[in-house]
C-alpha positions in Angstrom: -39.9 -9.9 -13.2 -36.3 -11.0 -12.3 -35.5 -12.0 -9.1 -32.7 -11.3 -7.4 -30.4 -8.6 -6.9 -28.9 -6.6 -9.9 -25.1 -6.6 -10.4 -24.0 -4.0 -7.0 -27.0 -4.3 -6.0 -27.3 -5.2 -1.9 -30.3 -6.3 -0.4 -30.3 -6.6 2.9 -27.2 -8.7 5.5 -24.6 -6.7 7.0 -23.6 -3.2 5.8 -20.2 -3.9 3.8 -17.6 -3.5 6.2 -19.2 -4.7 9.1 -17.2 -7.5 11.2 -19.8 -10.6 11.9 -20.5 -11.2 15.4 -17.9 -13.8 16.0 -14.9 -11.7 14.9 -16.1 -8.7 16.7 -16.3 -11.0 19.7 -13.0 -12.1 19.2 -11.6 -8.6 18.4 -13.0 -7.2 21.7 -11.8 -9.8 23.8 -8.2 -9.1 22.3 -8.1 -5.9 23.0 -9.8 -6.1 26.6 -7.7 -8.9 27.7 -4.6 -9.5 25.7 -2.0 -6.9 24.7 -1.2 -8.3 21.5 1.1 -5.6 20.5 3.2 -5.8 23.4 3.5 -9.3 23.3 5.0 -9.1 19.7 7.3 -6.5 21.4 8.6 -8.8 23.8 9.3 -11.5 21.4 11.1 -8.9 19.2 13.4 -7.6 22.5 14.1 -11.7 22.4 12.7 -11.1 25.9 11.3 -14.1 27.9 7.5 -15.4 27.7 6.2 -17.1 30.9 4.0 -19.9 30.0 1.8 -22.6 31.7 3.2 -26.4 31.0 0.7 -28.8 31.1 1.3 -32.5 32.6 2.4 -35.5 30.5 -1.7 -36.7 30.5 -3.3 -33.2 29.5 -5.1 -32.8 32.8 -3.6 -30.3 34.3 -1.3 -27.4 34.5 1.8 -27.0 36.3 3.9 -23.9 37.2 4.8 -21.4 34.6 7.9 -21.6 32.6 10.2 -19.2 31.2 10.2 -19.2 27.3 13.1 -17.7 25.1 11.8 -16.3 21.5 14.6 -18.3 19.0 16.0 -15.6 16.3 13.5 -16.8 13.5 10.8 -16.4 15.7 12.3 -12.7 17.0 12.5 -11.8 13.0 8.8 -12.9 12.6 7.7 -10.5 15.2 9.4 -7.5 13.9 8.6 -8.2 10.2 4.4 -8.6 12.2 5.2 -5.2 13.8 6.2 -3.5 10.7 3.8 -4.6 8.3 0.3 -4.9 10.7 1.1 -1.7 13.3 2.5 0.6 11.6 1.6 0.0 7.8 2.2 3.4 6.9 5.9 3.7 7.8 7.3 3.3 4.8 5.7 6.1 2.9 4.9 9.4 3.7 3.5 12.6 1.6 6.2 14.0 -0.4 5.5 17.7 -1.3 7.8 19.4 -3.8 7.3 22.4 -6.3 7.6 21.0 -9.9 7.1 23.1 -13.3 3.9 22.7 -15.4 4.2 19.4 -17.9 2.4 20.7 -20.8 5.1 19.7 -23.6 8.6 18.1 -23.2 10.3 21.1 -21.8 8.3 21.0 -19.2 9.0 17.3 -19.0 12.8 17.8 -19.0 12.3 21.0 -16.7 10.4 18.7 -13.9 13.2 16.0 -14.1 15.6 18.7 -13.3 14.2 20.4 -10.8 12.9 16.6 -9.4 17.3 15.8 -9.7 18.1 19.5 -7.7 15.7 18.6 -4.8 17.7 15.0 -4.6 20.7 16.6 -4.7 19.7 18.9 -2.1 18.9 16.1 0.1 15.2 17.4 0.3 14.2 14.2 -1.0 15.3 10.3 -1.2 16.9 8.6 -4.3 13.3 6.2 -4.1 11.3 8.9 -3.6 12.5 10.8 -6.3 12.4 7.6 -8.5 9.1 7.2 -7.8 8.1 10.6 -8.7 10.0 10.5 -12.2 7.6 7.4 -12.9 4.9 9.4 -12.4 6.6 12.3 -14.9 7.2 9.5 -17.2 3.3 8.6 -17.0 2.8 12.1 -18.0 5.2 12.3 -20.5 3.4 9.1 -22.2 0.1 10.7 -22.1 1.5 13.7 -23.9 2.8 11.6 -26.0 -0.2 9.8 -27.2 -2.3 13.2 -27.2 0.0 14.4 -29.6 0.4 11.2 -31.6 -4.2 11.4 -31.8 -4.1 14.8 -33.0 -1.3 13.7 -36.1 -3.1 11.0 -37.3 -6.4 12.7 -36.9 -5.0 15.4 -39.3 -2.7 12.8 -41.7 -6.6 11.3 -42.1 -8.6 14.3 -42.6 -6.5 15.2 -45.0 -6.2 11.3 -47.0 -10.0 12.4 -46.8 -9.5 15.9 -48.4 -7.5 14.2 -51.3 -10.1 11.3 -51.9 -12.8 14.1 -52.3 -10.9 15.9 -55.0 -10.2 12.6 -57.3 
């Protein structure tokens, strides 16, 4: 009898996904206490941060001070906005009527009607770029479909020939 769990196997701990007490702690005093996402706003504006100074000895605070974000630091907050709040930005659904891709005219007939919608402004030069990849991907499966079923045949018949020797 093995012992142990088998490969995917879970027995028992957290359910996957499932933050561990000290970063749920954390999480929830973040967001009952701190505005993080407004704070990186701030910084972005380059408006000014009031912060507590503590003495020369470390034993106590004095009055808050008025702290300006430098320009790196202004960058760093909008490159933290982009990528953590709003991840999804930079890519949204794209819906466009293409024709069937059976064979290669209906390869060449999706890149041109893929080339009238860009031209049409309906869609971006990337996002059309990145939808001819995905025609190319289709194209290559075609492709190697087409180049199974030739040799399957070129060797049935080698097969056929060596038979009739």
């Amino acid at each position: 009898m093995s012992r142990g769990a088998n490969p995917g196997e879970r027995r028992g701990g957290r359910a996957k996904g499932t933050p561990n007490r000290v970063n749920l702690a954390a999480r929830i005093k973040i967001h009952t206490e701190a505005d993080p996402v407004a704070f990186f706003i701030k910084i972005a504006r380059g408006e000014s941060i009031e912060a507590a100074v503590w003495s020369a000895d470390e034993t106590k605070r004095t009055e808050a001070v008025a702290i300006f974000p430098t320009l790196d630091q202004r960058m760093q907050a909008q490159r933290f906005l982009l990528n953590k709040a709003l991840p999804d930005a930079r890519s949204e659904p794209v819906k466009i009527d293409l024709p069937a891709i059976t064979d290669a005219a209906g390869v060449l007939a999706a890149l041109a009607a893929l080339v009238a919608e860009m031209a049409a402004g309906k869609l971006t030069p990337d996002e059309a770029s990145t939808i001819a990849g995905v025609i190319e991907f289709k194209r290559r499966a075609l492709e190697t479909v087409g180049l199974e079923d030739r040799i399957a045949k070129i060797e049935a018949m080698i097969r056929e020939r060596q038979r009739e020797q």
